[in-house]
N, C-alpha and C positions, 0 to 999 in steps of 0.2 A: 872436583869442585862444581857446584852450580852455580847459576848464575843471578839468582839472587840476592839482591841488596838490601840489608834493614840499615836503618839509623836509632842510637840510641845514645838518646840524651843524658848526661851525667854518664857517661858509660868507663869512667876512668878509677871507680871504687862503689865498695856496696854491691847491690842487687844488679845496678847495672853493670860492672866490671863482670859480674857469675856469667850475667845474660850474653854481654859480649864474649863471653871464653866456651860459652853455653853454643849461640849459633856460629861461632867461629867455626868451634867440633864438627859443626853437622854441612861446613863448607861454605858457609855463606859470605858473601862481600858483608864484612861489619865496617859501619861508618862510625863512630862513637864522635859525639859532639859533643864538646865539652869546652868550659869557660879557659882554663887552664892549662895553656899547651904545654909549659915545660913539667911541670908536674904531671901531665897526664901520656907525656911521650915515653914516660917509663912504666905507666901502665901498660900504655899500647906496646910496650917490647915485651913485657911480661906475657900478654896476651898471646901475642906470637910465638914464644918461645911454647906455651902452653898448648894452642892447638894446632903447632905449626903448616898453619894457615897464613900464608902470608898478606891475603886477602884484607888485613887490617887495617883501615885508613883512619886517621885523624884530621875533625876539620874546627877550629873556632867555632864555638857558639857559647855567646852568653845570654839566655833563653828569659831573660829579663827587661832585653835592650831591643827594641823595636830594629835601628840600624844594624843591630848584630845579625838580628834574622834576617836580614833580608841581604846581608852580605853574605851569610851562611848559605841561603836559598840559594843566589848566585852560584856561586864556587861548587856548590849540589851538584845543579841541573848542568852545568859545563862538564862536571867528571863525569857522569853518569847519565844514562840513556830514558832510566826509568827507575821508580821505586819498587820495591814491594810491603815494607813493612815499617811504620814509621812508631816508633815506641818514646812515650813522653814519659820518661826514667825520673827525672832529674826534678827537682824540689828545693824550694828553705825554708825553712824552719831553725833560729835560730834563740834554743834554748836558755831562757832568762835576758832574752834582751827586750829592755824598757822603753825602748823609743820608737818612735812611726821615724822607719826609713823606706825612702826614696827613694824610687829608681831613674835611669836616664830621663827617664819619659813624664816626671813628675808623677808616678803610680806608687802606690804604698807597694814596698816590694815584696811581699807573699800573693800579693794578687797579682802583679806583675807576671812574677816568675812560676808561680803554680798553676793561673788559669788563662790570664791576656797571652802569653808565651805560647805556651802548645796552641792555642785556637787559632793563632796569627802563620805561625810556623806550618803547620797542617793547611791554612788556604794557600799559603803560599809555593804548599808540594801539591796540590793537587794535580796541574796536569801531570807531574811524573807518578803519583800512583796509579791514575786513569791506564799507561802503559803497560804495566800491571796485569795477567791475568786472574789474581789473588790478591788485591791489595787490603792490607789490612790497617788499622789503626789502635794503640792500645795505649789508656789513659793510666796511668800508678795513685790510686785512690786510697786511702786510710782507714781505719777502722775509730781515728778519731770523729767524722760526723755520727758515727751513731749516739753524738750527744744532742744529736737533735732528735731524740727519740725523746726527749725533752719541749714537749708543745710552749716552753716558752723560749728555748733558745730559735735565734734568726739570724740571717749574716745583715750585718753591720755595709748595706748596699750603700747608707750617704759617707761611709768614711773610706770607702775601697780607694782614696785619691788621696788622703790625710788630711780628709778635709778640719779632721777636729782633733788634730794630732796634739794641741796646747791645749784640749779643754779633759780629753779622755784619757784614762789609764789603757795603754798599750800592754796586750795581754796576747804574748807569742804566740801560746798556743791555741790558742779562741781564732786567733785569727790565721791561724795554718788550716784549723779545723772549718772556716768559714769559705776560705779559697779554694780547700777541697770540695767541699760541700757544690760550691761554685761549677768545681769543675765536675762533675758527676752531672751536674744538669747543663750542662754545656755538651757535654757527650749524647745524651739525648738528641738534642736537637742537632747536632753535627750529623749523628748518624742519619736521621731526619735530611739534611739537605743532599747529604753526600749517598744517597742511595742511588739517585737517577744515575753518580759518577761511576757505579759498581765498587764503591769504596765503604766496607765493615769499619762501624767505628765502636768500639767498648772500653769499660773500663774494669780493671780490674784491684779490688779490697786487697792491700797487705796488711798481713796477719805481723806480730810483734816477729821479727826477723835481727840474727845478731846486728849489732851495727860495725860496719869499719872502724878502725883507728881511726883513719885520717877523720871522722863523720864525728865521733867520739871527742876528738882535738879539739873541735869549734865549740864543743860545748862549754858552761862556765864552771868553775870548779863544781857547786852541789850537782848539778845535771849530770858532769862525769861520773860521778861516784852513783848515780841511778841507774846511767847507762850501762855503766859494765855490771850492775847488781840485775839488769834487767837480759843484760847479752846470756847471764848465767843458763835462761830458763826460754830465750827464744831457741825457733828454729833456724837452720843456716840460709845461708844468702841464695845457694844452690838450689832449693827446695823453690824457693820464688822465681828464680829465672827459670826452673822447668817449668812454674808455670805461665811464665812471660812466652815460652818456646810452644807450647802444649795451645793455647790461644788462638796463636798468632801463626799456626803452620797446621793445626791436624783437621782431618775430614772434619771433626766432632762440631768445631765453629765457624766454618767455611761459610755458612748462609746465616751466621749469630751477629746481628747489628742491633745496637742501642741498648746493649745490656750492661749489668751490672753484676761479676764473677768475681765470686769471695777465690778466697785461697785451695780450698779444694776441689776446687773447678766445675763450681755450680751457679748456675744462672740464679741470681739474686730473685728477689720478688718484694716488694714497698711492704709493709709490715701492716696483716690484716687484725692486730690485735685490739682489744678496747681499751677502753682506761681502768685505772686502778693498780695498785699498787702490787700483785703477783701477776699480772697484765705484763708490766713493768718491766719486772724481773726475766719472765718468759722474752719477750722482747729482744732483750739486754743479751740474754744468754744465747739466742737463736740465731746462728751465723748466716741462715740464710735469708734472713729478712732487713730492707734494710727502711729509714725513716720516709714516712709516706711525704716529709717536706719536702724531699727532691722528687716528689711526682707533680710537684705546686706549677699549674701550669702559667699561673703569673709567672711565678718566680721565675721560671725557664725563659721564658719570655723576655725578663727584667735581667736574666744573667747574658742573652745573645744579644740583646739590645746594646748592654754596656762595652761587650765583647765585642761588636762591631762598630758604634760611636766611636769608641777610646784608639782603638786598632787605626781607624781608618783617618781620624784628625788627629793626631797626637800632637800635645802640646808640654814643648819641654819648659822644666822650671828650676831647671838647672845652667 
């Protein structure tokens, strides 16, 4: 065994369950932080029995809830001496639902839990990755913002609180796509602050990857029947956590901060193409380019601003 510790979020099914069974294998202290203890205690037995590692821990975190994290931080920094690898797994999106919901914190909850979450969680690990002679940071991005490869799509920055939750059509996946969007330019400038810490921050594009049952279950009935039509023709969960493992552990990105790694493990580039309609297409098709909106440096600006106002006053409306 060595003696490093990652943490990974949602780590109890999906990519992150591969990931945590992924560095398990290779001996690492796996934290999985997850909403769900009794459900997810039988992940974590699964896990063990799998890379009998017994190095497994399971800790609360509902990566949504400002007092979670910061109970979570706690209870971290008490077991454990230092970080190395903090992996922001863990996501919602949930398929066909019509309504602006709420989190603790009075936050529309895909920006909550997609982007306010990890930014909040990661300041509040820095001095344990500082400890660290390798610390690393790796954000789980989607391949749904390349709809912003669409100059008139934008995220919806006055409703990220619900502010106009009675006047607007609530549109799940626009606004999964908008939080990520978020977090990609959040990642930027993270790596931006956290350089003087000696702390890599990137993110990295999942490609269509099968989903879980248990992921599959929340969906609403039409979604179901997409999802397993869509599991037919992705690739396995495995494939992603070697690339969560390959990131986050090899010489190749040891000195890679503020990027943006598609699935085949190449550093992204903001998309140098013109307009016009085979422009478009090219675009569209080109894995390695990704929309020059998340190079806006307003927007980046406008995304760490809201990230640290909301983080640092939070105001419940619940």
């Amino acid at each position: 065994m060595n003696d490093k510790v990652v943490v990974i979020t949602g780590a109890n099914a999906g990519i992150g369950k591969a990931a945590a069974i992924k560095f398990g294998n290779e001996g690492y202290t796996v934290v999985m932080a997850c909403r769900n203890l009794e459900r997810s205690k039988i992940a974590q037995q699964e896990i063990i029995e799998a890379t009998k590692n017994p190095q497994i821990d399971l800790l609360q975190l509902d990566i949504s809830s400002f007092k979670s994290i910061h109970q979570f931080s706690t209870v971290l920094k008490d077991k454990y001496p230092k970080l190395d690898i903090l992996i922001h797994n863990a996501a919602y999106l949930n398929h066909g639902e019509k309504n602006y919901l709420l989190s603790k914190d009075g936050i529309e909850l895909s920006f909550a839990t997609n982007t306010l979450g990890p930014f909040l969680l990661t300041r509040q690990l820095v001095g344990m990755l500082e400890k660290s002679d390798d610390a690393r940071v790796l954000h789980a991005c989607t391949t749904n913002i390349r709809h912003f490869f669409d100059p008139k799509r934008k995220i919806e920055f006055d409703n990220l609180q619900g502010e106009f939750k009675d006047e607007r059509l609530f549109n799940a996946y626009k606004m999964y796509g908008d939080t990520k969007m978020a977090l990609l330019m959040m990642t930027f400038k993270m790596a931006e602050e956290l350089k003087e810490h000696r702390i890599s921050v990137n993110a990295v594009q999942i490609s269509a990857i099968k989903l879980s049952r248990e992921t599959i279950e929340k969906f609403q009935s039409g979604w179901k029947f997409a999802a397993r039509i869509q599991n037919v023709f992705s690739a396995p969960r495995e494939s992603m956590a070697d690339t969560y493992f390959h990131i986050c552990t090899s010489e190749e990105f040891k000195s890679v901060t503020g990027k943006f790694i598609n699935d085949k493990r190449k550093v992204m580039e903001p998309s140098h193409y013109s307009n016009g309609l085979a422009q478009d297409i090219k675009q569209l098709m080109d894995q390695n380019v990704y929309p020059k909106y998340a190079d806006n440096p307003e927007n980046i600006e406008r995304v760490w601003d809201l990230c640290v106002s909301m983080t640092s006053n939070p105001v419940s409306r619940v």
